[in-house]
C-alpha positions, 0 to 999 in steps of 0.5 A: 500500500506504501509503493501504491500511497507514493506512485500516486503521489508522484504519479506525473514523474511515474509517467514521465519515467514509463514514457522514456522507457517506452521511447528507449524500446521503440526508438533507443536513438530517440529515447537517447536524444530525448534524455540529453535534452531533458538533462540540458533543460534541467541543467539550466533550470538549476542554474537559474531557478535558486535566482528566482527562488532568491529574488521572489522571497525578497519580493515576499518580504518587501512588497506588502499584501495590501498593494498586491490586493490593491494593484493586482487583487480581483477589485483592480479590475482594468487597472489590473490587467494593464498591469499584469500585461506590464509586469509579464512583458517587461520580465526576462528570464523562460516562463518556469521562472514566472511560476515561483513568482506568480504563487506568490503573487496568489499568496498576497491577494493576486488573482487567477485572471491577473496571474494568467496574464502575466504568465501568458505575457512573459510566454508570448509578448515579452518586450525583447520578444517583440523587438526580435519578431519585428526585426526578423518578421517586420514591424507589421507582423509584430504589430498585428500579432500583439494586437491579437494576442492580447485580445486573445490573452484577455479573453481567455483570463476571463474564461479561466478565471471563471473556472479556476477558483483560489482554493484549486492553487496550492497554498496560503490563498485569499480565500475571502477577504482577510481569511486565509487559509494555508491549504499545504498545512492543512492536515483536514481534522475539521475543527474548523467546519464543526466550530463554525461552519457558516464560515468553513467547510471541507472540500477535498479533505482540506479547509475552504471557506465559504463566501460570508458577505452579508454575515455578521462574523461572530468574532468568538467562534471565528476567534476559537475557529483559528485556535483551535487549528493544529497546525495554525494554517488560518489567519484573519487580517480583520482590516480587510473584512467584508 
């Protein structure tokens, strides 16, 4: 039962380690090919991503939640969408750079359309991106092409952030405004549910909140709600309330 807990738990890389073998049967060239360029990749991926790591702890610590929510939370609105074209156009770096960097974003109050904006602009629209196509393709092809991407990359944010809620990101999110729940630490006793359960509930053996607009919090149950996790994964910052 332990190999099956563990297969589960790793089962993307499980996958990946049957597909290399597969492809080493079928096609022992391809297969050998295919690991050399699996190693460069990985090769540079230690080399820039212990940066990344470094740079978006000091952006942790430097950047308070408050201007996240504010500039980049889900109330920026239009404000907020020229800005995360702008943060995604300017960075440098390959896209896995920007995963580290936007769950932390998410962790301070980002939300996911704004998130998938930047991560759709560092991938297609970045600024030295486009001085290159307009070299190569001509200005006009740049022109056009960024016109369109970005309507498409403000289309499809709409769509996604539809369907992708904060709770399905790994993490301490902004489930509601002020509560936060650190769903990594979460271990699912449901003390929380059972203390308060017109605020909490369980999804998926972890802690969510429901939406409490329009609720007079009861300060003492949410207040017991918060002590009595285990692991502390709940906070609430009441400046930021409903």
């Amino acid at each position: 039962m332990t190999i099956l807990k563990k297969i589960k738990e790793n089962l993307f890389l499980v996958i990946v380690a049957l597909a290399y073998m597969i492809l080493f049967i079928i096609n022992p060239t391809m297969g050998t090919n295919t690991v050399k360029n699996s190693g460069y990749y990985i090769k540079e991926m230690i080399m820039i991503m212990p940066v990344i790591f470094v740079l978006t702890a000091l952006l942790d610590m430097w950047v308070p939640k408050e201007k996240i929510m504010r500039y980049l939370g889900k109330d920026a609105k239009a404000k907020g969408v020229f800005l995360s074209f702008v943060v995604g156009s300017i960075s440098a770096g390959p896209i896995y750079a920007a995963f580290p960097m936007c769950i932390m974003l998410h962790k301070k109050g980002a939300s996911i359309r704004n998130i998938i904006i930047i991560l759709s602009s560092w991938a297609v629209i970045k600024v030295p991106m486009l001085l290159n196509e307009a070299k190569f393709l001509g200005p006009q092809f740049m022109a056009i092409r960024w016109v369109l991407t970005v309507i498409a990359i403000i289309i499809f944010s709409w769509i996604s952030a539809k369907i992708i809620k904060d709770k399905d990101l790994p993490g301490e999110v902004l489930t509601q405004p002020g509560l936060h729940i650190n769903r990594d630490a979460c271990m699912g006793c449901t003390l929380c549910a059972k203390n308060y359960p017109e605020v909490f509930e369980m999804k998926n053996k972890k802690a969510i909140t429901k939406s409490y607009e329009g609720l007079d919090l009861d300060q003492d149950k949410l207040e017991n709600s918060i002590n009595s996790c285990p692991v502390n994964a709940i906070s609430f910052n009441e400046g930021n309330k409903i």
